[in-house]
C-alpha positions as CSV (number, residue, x, y, z in Angstrom):
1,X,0.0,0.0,0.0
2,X,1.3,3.4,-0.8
3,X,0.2,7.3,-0.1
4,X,0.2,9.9,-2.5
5,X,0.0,13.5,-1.5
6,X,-1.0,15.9,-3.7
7,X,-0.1,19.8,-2.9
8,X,-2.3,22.3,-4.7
9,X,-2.5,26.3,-4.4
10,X,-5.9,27.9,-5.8
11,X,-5.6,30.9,-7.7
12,X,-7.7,33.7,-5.7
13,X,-11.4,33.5,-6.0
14,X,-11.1,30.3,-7.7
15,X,-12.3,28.1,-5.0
16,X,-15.8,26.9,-5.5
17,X,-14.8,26.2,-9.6
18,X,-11.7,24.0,-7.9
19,X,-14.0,22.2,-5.7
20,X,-16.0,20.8,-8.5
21,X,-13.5,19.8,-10.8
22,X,-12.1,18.5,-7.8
23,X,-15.2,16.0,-6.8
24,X,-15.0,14.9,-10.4
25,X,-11.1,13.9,-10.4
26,X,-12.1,12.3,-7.4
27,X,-15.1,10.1,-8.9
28,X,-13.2,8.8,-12.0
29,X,-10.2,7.6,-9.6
30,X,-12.8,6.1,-7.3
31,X,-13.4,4.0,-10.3
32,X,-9.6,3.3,-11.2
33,X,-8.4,-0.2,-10.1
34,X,-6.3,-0.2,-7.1
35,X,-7.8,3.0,-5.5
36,X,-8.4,2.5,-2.2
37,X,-8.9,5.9,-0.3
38,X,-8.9,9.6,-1.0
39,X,-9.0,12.3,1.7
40,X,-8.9,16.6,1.1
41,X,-7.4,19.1,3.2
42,X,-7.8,22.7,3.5
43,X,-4.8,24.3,4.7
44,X,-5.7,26.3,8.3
45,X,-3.0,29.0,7.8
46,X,-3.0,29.3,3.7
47,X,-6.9,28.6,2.6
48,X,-6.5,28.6,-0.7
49,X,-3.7,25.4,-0.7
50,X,-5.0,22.1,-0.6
51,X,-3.5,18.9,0.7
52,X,-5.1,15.6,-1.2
53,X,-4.0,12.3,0.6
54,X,-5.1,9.3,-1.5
55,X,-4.2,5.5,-0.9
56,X,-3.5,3.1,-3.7
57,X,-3.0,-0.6,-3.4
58,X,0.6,-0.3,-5.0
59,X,2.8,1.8,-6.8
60,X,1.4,0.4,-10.0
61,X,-1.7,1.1,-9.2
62,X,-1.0,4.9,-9.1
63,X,1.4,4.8,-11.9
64,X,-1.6,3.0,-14.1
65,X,-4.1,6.1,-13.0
66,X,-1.6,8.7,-12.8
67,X,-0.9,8.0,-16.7
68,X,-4.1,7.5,-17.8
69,X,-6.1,9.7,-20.4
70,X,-9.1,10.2,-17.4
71,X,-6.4,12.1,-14.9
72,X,-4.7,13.5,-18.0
73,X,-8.5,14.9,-18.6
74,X,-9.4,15.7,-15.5
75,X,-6.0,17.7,-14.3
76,X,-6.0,20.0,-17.7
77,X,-9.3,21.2,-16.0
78,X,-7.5,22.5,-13.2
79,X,-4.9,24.7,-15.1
80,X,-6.8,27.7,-15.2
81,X,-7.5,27.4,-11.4
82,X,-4.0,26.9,-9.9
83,X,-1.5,29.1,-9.1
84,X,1.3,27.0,-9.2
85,X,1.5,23.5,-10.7
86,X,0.8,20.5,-8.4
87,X,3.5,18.8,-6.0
88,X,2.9,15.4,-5.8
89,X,4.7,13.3,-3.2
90,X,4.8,9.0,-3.2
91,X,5.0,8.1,0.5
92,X,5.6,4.1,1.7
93,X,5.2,2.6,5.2
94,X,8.2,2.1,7.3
């Protein structure tokens, strides 16, 4: 089992439009083999940067939805929103 964690900064007064595109990245990985678990955070001290924690079964699993055409889709909706590009981090179990 792996985590990923997504880092994302919302442009300013972009919030609501990233929260829908948002619930729809999150619905097509629901469906993506291997997904296990997907949680969103709201940054206390910086509102507009989000933190997305999702567990996948195994690297592969991430790899196979993290290349395919759905999340290629689904990400090129958030361009216009973002400030900065995402930061994605793979973290393992010790």
């Amino acid at each position: 089992m792996i985590k990923v964690l997504i880092e994302r900064v919302i442009a300013e007064g972009l919030e609501q439009p990233y929260e829908e595109v948002a619930r729809r990245v999150l619905a097509a990985a629901v469906q993506s083999p291997g997904f296990i678990s997907g949680e969103s955070f709201r940054d206390m001290e910086q509102p507009n940067r989000r933190i997305i924690m999702v567990t996948w079964q195994n690297m592969h699993s991430w790899q196979r939805w993290e290349s395919s055409e759905s999340r290629r889709d689904s990400i090129s909706a958030f361009a216009p929103i973002l400030q900065e590009e995402e930061q994605i981090s793979l973290l393992e179990p010790l």
